[in-house]
Every structure is written in C-alpha cells, then in structure tokens.
FIKOLZA-1660 file (N, C-alpha, C; in steps of 0.1 Angstrom, whole numbers, plus 5000, padded with zeros to 4 digits):
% residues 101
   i   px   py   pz ch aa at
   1 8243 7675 1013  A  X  N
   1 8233 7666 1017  A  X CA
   1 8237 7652 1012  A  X  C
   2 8234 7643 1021  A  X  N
   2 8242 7629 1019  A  X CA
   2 8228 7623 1010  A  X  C
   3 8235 7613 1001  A  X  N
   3 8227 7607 0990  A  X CA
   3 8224 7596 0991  A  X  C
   4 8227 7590 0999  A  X  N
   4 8229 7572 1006  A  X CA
   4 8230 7575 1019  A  X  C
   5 8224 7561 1021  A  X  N
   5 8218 7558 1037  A  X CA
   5 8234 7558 1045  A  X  C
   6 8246 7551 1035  A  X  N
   6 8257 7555 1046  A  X CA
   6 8263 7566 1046  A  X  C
   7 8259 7575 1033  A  X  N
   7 8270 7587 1042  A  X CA
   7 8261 7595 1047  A  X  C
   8 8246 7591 1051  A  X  N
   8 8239 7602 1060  A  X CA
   8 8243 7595 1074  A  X  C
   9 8244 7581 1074  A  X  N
   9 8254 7581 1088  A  X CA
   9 8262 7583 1093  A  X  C
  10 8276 7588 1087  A  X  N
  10 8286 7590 1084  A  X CA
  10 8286 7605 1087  A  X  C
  11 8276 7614 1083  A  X  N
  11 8277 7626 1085  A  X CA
  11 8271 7628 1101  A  X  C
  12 8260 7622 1101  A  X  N
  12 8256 7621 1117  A  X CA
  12 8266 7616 1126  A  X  C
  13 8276 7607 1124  A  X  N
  13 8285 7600 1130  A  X CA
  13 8296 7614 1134  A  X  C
  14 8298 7620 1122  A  X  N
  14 8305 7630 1123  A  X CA
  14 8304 7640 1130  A  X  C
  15 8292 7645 1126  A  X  N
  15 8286 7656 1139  A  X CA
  15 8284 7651 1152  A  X  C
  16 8279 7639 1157  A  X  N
  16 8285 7634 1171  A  X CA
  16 8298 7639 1176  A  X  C
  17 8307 7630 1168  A  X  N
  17 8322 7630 1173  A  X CA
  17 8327 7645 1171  A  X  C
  18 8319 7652 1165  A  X  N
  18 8323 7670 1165  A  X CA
  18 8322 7674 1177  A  X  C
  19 8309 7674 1180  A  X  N
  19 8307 7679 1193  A  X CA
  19 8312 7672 1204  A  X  C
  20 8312 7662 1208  A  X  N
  20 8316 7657 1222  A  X CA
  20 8334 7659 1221  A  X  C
  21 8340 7668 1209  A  X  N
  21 8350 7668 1208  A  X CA
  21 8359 7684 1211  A  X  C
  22 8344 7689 1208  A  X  N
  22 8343 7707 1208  A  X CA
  22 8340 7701 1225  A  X  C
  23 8334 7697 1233  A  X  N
  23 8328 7698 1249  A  X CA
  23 8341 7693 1257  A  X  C
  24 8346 7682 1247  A  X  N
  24 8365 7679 1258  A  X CA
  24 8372 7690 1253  A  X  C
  25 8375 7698 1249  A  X  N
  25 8385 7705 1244  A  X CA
  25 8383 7715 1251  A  X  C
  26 8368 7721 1250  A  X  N
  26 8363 7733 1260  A  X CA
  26 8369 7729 1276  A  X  C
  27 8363 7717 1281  A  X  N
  27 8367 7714 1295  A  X CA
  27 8385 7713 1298  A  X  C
  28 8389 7705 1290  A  X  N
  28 8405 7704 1291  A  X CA
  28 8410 7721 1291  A  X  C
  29 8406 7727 1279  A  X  N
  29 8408 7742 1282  A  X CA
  29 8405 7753 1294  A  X  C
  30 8398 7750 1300  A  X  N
  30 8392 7756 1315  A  X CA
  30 8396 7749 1329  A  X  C
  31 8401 7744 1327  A  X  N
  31 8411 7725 1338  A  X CA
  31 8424 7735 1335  A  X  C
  32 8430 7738 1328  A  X  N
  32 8437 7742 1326  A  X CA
  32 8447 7756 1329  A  X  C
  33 8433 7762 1327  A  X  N
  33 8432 7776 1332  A  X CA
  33 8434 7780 1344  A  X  C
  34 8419 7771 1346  A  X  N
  34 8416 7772 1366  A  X CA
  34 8429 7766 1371  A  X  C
  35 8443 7756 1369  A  X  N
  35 8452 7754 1374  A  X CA
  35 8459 7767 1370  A  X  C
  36 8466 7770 1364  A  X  N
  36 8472 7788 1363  A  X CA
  36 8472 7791 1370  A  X  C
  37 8453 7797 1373  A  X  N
  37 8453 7808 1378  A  X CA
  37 8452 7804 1394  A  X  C
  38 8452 7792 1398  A  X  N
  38 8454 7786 1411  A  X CA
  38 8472 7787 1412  A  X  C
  39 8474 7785 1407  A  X  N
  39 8491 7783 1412  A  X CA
  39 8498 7796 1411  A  X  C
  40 8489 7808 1395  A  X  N
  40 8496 7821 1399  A  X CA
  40 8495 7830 1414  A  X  C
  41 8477 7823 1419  A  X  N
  41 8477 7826 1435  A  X CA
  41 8485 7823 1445  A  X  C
  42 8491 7815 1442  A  X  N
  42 8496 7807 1454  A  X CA
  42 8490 7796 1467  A  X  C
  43 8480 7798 1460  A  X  N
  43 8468 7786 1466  A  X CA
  43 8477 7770 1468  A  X  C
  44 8481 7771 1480  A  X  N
  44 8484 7754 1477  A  X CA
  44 8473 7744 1477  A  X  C
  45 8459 7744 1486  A  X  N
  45 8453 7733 1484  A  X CA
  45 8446 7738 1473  A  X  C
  46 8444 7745 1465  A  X  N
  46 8432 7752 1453  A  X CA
  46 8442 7744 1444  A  X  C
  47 8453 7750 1441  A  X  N
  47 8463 7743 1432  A  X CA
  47 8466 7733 1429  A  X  C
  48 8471 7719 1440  A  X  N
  48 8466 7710 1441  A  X CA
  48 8459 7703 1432  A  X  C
  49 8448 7707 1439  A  X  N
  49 8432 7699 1435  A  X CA
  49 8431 7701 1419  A  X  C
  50 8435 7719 1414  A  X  N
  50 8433 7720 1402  A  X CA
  50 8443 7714 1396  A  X  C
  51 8456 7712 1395  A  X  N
  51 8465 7710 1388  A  X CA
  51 8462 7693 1385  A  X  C
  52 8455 7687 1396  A  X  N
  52 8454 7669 1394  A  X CA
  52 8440 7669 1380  A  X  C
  53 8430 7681 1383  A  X  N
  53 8423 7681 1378  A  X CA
  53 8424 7684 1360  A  X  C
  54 8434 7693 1360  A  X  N
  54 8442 7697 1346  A  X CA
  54 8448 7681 1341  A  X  C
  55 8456 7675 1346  A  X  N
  55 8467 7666 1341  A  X CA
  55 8453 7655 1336  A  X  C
  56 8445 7648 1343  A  X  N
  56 8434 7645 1342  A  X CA
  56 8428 7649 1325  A  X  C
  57 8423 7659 1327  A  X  N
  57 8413 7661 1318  A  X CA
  57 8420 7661 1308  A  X  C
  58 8437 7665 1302  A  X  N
  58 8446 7668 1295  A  X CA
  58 8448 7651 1287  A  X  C
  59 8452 7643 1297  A  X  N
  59 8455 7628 1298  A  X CA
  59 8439 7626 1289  A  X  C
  60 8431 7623 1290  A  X  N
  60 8420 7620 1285  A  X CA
  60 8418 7624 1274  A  X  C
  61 8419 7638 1270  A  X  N
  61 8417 7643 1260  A  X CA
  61 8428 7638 1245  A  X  C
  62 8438 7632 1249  A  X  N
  62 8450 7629 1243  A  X CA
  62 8446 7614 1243  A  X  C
  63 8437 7609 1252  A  X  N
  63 8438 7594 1250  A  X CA
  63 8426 7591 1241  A  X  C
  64 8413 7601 1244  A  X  N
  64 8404 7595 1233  A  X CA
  64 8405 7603 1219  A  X  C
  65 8417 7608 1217  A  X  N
  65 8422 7614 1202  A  X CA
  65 8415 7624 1200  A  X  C
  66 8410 7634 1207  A  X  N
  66 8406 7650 1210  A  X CA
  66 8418 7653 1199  A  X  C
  67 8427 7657 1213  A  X  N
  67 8446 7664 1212  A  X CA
  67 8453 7657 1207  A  X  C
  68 8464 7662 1196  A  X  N
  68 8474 7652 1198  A  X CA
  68 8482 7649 1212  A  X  C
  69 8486 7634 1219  A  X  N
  69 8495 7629 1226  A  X CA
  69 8504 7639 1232  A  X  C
  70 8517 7645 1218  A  X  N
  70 8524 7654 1224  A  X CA
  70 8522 7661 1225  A  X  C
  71 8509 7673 1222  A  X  N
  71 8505 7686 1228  A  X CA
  71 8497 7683 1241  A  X  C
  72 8495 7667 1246  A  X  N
  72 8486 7673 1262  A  X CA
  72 8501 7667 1266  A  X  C
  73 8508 7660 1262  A  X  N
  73 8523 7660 1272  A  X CA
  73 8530 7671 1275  A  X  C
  74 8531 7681 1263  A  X  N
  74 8541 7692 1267  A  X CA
  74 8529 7705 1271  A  X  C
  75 8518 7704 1276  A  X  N
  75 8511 7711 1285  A  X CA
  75 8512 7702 1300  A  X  C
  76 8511 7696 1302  A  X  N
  76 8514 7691 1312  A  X CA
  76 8528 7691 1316  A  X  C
  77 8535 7690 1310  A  X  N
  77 8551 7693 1311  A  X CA
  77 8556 7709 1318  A  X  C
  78 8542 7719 1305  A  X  N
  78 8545 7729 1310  A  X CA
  78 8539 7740 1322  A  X  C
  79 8531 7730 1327  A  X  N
  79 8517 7734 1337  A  X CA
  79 8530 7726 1347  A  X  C
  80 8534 7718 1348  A  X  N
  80 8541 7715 1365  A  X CA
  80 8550 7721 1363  A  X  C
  81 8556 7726 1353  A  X  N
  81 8572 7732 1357  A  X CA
  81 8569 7747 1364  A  X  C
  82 8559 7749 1356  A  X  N
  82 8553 7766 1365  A  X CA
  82 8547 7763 1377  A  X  C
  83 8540 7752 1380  A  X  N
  83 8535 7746 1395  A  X CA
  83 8551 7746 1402  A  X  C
  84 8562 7737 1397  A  X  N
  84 8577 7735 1406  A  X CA
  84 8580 7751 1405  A  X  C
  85 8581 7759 1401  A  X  N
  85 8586 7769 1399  A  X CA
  85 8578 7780 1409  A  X  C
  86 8569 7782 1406  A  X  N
  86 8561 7793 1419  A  X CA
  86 8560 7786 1430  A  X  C
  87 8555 7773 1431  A  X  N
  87 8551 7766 1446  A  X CA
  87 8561 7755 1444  A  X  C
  88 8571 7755 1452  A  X  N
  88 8580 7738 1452  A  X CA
  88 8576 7726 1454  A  X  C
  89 8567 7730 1467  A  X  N
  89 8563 7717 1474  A  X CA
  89 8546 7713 1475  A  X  C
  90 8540 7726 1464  A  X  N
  90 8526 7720 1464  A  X CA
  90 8524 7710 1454  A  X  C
  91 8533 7699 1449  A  X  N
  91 8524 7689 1440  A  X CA
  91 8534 7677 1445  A  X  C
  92 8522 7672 1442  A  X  N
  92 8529 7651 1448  A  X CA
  92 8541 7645 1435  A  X  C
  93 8541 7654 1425  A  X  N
  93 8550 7651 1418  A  X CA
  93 8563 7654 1417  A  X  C
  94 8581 7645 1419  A  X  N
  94 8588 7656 1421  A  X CA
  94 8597 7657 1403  A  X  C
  95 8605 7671 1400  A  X  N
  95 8605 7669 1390  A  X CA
  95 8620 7671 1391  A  X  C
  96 8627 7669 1380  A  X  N
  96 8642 7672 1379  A  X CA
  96 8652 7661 1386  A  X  C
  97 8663 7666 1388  A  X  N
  97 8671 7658 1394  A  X CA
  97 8671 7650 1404  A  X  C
  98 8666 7657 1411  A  X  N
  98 8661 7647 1428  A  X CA
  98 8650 7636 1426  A  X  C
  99 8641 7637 1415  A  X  N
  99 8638 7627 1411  A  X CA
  99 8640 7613 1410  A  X  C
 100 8656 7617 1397  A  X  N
 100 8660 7605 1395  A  X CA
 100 8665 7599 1401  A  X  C
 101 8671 7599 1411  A  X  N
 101 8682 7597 1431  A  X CA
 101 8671 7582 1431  A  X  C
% end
C-alpha cells in the first residue's frame, strides 16, 4: 500500500501501463497466429491481409516498448520467411537475393 500521494500514483500509473500492455501483447499474439494459420492454409488473400496485419501489430508493439525491438524483428523475419517458403508470391514483400538486383 503506497504511503504518499506519489507512489499511490506511481502504482496506478503502473497498473495502467500493465494492462494496456497485457491487451498489446494478447493482440500482437493472435495477429500472429491468425497469419500461421492463414499461410499454413494456403489462403493467399486470407494470408495477405493477415500477415500485413501481424507485421503491423508486431511493429507497434516494439515501438511503444511492449516487446523488445529485436524480438518483433526476428518474428517478423520469421513469419515472412515461412509466408516466402509455403506461398512465394503471396506477399508484396520480396525477400533474399532478387531483392537486392
């Protein structure tokens, strides 16, 4: 139990930033998923839509310091290489060599 007026703000401040941090993490985690399980289908427009949806919510969560940076980079690293790998040509992104040309 906080003893002063600022660390009872401080604790409220905290339980804020708890939860809205437990609600991005949940969403980034299910963005995530639903691209998987779209690309393990073979869904190209489902896939798509979810995979822009994943990189998205991933990007965000890394920018307002949810995730660290390099764990939503190397999910997203590792979510298109299994999107290039099962479906070649369902993402607007190209990866690898032909890239750099």
């Amino acid at each position: 139990m906080a003893n002063k007026k600022q660390s009872a703000k401080r604790a409220k401040q905290a339980d804020v930033k708890t939860k809205r941090n437990e609600a991005l993490k949940s969403a980034t985690k299910s963005a995530v998923k639903k691209a998987i399980e779209a690309v393990q289908a073979k869904d190209m427009g489902k896939a798509k839509e979810a995979y822009m949806i994943a990189i998205k919510a991933l990007s965000k969560a890394a920018t307002k310091g949810t995730i660290p940076k390099a764990r939503a980079s190397r999910k997203i690293s590792r979510l298109t290489l299994l999107a290039k790998k099962i479906l070649p040509d369902a993402l607007p992104i190209k990866t690898g060599t032909a890239a750099k040309k």
